[in-house]
C-alpha positions in Angstrom: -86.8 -124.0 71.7 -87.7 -122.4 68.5 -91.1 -122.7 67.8 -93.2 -121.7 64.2 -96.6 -122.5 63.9 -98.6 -122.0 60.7 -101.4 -121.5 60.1 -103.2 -122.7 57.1 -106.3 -122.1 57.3 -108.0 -119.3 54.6 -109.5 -117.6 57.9 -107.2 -116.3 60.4 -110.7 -115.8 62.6 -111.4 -119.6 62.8 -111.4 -122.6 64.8 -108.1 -123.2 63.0 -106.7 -120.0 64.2 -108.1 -120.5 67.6 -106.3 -123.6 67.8 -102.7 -122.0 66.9 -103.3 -118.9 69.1 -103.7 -121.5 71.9 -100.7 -123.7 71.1 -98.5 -120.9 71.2 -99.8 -120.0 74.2 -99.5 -123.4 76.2 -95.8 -123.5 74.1 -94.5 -120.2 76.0 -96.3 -121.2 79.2 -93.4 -124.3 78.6 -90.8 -121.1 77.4 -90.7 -121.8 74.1 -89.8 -119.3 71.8 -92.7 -118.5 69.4 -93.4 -117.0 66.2 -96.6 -117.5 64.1 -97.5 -117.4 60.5 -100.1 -116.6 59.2 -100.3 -118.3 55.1 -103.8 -116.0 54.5 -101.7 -113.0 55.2 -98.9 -113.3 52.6 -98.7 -111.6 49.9 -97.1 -112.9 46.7 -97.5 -113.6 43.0 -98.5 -117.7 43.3 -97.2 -118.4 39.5 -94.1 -118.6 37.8 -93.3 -116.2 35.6 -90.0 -117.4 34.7 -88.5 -120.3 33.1 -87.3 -122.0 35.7 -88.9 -121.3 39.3 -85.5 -121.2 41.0 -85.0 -117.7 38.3 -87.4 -116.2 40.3 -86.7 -114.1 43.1 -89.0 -114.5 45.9 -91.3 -111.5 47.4 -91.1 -110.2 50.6 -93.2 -112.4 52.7 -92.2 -115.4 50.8 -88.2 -114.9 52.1 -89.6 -113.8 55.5 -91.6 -117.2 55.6 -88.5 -118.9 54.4 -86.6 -116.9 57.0 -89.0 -118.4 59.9 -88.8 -121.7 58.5 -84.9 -121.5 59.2 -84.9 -120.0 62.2 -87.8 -123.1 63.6 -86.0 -125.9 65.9 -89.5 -127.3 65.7 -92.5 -126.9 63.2 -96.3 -127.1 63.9 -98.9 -126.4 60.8 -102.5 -126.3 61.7 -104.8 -126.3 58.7 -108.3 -127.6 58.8 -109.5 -130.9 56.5 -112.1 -131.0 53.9 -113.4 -134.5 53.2 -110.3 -136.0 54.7 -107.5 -134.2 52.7 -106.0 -130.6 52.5 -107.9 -127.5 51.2 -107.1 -127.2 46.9 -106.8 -123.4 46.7 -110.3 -123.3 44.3 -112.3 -125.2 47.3 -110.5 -122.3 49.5 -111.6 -119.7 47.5 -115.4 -121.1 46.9 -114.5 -121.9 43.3 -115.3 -125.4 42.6 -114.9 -126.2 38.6 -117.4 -127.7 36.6 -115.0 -130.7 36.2 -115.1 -131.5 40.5 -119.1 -130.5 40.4 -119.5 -133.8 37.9 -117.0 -135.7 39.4 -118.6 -135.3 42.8 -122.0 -136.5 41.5 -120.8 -140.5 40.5 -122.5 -142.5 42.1 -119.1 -143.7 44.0 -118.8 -140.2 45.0 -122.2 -140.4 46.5 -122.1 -143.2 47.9 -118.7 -142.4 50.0 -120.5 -139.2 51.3 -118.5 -136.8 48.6 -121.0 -134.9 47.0 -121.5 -131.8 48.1 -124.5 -131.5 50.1 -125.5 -127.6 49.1 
C-alpha cells in the first residue's frame, strides 16, 4: 500500500507533526509504503501570474507534490483546527485583517466563543 501523509500544519515541530510522524510509523509497522509531505516546506509562488492558471507551469515542489499525490493508493492530511474550520493562510501567518478583528467582536461572535481572547 502506498501511503502519503500531509502535513498541513504551518509548524512541522508541532503536535500536528507529531501526529503524522507517528502515523507513518504505526503505517510501516503494518508495511505500508510511506512517504510524507510536508506543505510548510514547499516552496512556490502562491498567485497566478497568468491568465488562466492551467498557463502556468508549476514549480518544483508543486509537480513533486502532484507527483506523490499520484503515486498515493491511500491519502492521510493532518492539519490542526482553528475554531472548528481549517487554518485561512493570514490566521497562519499571525495576520488577522482589520475586517475579521470587527467581525469577531459582534456580539454573535462573542457569544459563540469567536472572539479572540488575546
Amino acid at each position: 500500500m502506498n501511503l502519503l501523509i500531509v502535513l498541513g500544519h504551518p509548524r512541522t515541530a508541532s503536535l500536528s507533526g507529531a501526529l503524522a510522524l507517528a502515523f507513518g510509523e504505526g503505517a510501516r509497522k503494518i508495511g505500508a509504503d510511506v512517504r510524507q509531505l510536508a506543505l510548510a516546506t514547499l516552496e512556490f509562488d502562491p498567485h497566478v501570474r497568468t491568465e488562466s492558471p492551467g498557463d502556468q507551469a508549476l514549480e518544483d515542489d508543486l509537480s513533486k507534490a502532484r507527483d506523490l499525490i499520484l503515486w498515493a493508493e491511500h491519502l492521510v492530511v493532518v492539519y490542526s483546527t482553528w475554531r472548528a474550520t481549517a487554518a485561512r493562510p493570514d490566521h497562519v501567518s499571525g495576520k488577522v485583517s482589520a475586517k475579521d478583528r470587527r467581525l469577531a467582536m459582534r456580539p454573535s461572535a462573542l457569544a459563540a466563543g469567536l472572539a479572540p481572547t488575546a
